[in-house]
N, C-alpha and C positions, 0 to 999 in steps of 0.2 A: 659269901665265900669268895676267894680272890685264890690265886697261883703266885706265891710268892717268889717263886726262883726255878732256873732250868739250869743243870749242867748235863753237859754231853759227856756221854762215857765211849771211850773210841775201843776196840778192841785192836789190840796192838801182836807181835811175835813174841817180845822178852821187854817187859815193864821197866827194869832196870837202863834199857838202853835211851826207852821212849822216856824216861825220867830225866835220863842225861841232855835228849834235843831238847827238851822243852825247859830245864831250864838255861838252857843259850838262849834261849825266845825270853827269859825274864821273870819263870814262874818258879816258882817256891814250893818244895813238898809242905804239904799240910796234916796230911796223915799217909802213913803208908803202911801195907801191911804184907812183908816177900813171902809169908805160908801162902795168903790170897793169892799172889801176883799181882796186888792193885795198889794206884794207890793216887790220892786228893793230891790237886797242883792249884794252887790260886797267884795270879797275879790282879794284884787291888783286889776291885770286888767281884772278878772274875774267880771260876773255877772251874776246872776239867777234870776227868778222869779217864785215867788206864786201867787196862783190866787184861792180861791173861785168857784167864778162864772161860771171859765170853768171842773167846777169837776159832769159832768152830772149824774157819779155810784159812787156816795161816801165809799160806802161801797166794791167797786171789788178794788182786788190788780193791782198793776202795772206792766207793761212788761218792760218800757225802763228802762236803765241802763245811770247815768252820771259817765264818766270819770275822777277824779280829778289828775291833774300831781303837788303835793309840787314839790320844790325844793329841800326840806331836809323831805324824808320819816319818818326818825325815829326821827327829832323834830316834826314835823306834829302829826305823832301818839302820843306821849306823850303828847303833849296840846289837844286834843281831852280828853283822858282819865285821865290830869287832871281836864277838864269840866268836869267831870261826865258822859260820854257817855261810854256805853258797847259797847265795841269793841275788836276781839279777835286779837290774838299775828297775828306781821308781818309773813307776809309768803312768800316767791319766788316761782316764778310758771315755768313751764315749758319754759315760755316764756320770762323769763329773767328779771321781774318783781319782786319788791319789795314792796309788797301791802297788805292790809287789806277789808272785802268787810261789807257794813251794808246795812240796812232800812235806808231810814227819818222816822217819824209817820204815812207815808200816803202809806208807801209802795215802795218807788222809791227807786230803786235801785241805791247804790253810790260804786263804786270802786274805791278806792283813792293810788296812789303809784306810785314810781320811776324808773327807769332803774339801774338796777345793784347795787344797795343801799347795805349796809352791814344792816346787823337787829341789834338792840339794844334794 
């Protein structure tokens, strides 16, 4: 037996809006369903979900943090910031990453970046 896949389901305030940020980030509805309030986002062979229903404190910020690894950091960032999303200059971190860090609208933290990437 093996786990063949994880996707994260974030709970969000209003599906419709966290539909709209995420695809300025580049993702694509894959299914959705507004009676649920949810609904599948995939970019490549990535996949995320939102969810309404399971947002019990709409109003408390969020702890977890998702991970995004681009392949190309510093095209990644520029289509972001040509959507119109604020997001501030690439950084490298001590840890040999080449990343930028934001909100969605609901709070959940997104860290997006590459290994060893030059900044542009």
């Amino acid at each position: 037996m093996k786990l063949t896949q994880i996707i994260p389901m974030l709970p969000v305030r209003t599906m419709p809006a966290s539909v709209a940020f995420y695809e300025k980030l580049g993702f694509q509805v894959e299914d959705r369903n507004d009676e649920w309030r949810w609904a599948m986002l995939a970019f490549d062979d990535c996949r995320l979900m939102v969810d309404e229903s399971i947002n019990v404190h709409p109003p408390a910020p969020r702890q977890s943090v998702l991970y995004l690894y681009p392949d190309d950091i510093v095209a990644y960032h520029r289509m972001v910031r040509a959507n119109g999303v604020a997001i501030p200059d690439l950084d490298t971190t001590f840890y040999g990453m080449t990343e930028f860090r934001l909100d969605d609208p609901d709070g959940n933290r997104l860290w997006i970046g590459q290994e060893r990437a030059s900044d542009g």
